[in-house]
N, C-alpha and C positions, 0 to 999 in steps of 0.2 A: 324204269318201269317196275313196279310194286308187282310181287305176287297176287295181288286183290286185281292187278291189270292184267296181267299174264295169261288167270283163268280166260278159260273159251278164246284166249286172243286167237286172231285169224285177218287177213283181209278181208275190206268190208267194202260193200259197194256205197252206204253213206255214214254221214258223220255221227257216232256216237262218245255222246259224253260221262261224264259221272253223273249220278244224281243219287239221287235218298229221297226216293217216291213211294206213299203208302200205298200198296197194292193189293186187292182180292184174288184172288185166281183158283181155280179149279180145271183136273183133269176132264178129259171127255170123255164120257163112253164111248162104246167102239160105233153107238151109231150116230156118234157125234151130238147126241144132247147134254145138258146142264142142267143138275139138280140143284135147284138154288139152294138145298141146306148142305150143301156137299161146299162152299166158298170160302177159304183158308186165306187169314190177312197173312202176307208176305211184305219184302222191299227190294223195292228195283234198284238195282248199284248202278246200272248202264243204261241211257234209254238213247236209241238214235232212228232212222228213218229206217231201218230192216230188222230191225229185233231191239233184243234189249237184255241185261245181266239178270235176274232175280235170284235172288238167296229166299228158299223155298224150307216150309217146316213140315213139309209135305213131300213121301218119298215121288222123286221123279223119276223116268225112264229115256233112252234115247228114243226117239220117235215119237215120245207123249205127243196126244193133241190138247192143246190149254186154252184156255181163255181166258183175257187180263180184265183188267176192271178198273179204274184210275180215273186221276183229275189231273190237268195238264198245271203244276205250280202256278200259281201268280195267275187262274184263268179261271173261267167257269163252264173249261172245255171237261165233259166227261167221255170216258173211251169206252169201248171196249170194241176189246183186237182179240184174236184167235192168231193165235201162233203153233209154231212146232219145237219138242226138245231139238237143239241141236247138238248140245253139249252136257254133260254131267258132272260135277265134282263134289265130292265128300269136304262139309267142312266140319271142320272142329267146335262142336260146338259148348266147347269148355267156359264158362267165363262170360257169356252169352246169354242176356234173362230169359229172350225170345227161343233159344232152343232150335235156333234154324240146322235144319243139317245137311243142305244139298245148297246149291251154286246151281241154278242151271241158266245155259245158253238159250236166249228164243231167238226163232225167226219168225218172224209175222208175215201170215197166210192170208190171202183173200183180204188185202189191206187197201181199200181202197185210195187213190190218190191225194184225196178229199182232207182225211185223217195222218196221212202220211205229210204232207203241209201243213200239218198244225202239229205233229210232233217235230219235223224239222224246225220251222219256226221257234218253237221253244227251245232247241237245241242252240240252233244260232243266238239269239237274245240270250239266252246263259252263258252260251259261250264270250260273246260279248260284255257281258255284264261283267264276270269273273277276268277279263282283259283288263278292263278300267280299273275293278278293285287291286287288282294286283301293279298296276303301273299306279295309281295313285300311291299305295304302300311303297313303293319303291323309291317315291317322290318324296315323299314325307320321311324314311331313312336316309334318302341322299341330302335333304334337306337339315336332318339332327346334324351328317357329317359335317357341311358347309360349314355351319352354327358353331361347331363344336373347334372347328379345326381356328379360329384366332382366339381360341381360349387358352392358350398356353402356359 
């Protein structure tokens, strides 16, 4: 497990994977509305059926109320989820064009079932997807070996 996993790690009630999702997001006011010129592009590291990792250029707090903004890869599913901080971490943002400098944990709030099947969905089918590529790469080196090994 990579420190890029580690952050917010916890048990989870579903399955989250890695990804690299372009995402909008904005805090809420406290009476819970969205100023639409207040929407800061982020990237989602994690996304699974209860939350999701984002690395934020925008300072976050625990307890923040958020709300995400997104297209589900490979679909012409658009989201948006309200979630909660659950986590916080400082990153380094040395080295970095984007300048991000928070790690924060969400949990998604008032997530209907609806949308919660269409991110799991995606989750699986990646997960899946990333199975085959990787066993195929695996076939294709055990393959160079076969090949290689009466070449003495």
């Amino acid at each position: 497990m990579t420190d890029r996993d580690k952050t917010c790690y916890k048990a989870r009630e579903f399955l989250r994977i890695p990804a690299a999702i372009r995402v909008e997001m904005v805090c809420l006011n406290h009476e819970g509305h969205i100023s639409d010129d207040l929407w800061t592009e982020a990237e989602m590291w994690e996304i699974g059926g209860g939350g999701a990792k984002i690395v934020a250029p925008i300072e976050v707090s625990m307890d923040d109320s958020i709300c995400l903004r997104f297209t589900i890869p490979d679909t012409d599913e658009d989201m948006k989820i309200y979630g909660r901080v659950v986590g916080v971490v400082d990153k380094d943002s040395s080295g970095n064009p984007y300048k991000y400098t928070k790690i924060a944990c969400i949990k998604f709030v008032g997530f209907s079932e609806s949308d919660r099947g269409k991110v799991l969905t995606y989750a699986f089918r990646e997960q899946i997807r990333r199975a085959r590529e990787k066993m195929r790469a695996e076939s294709t080196i055990k393959q160079k070996d076969d090949s290689s090994e009466g070449c003495n």
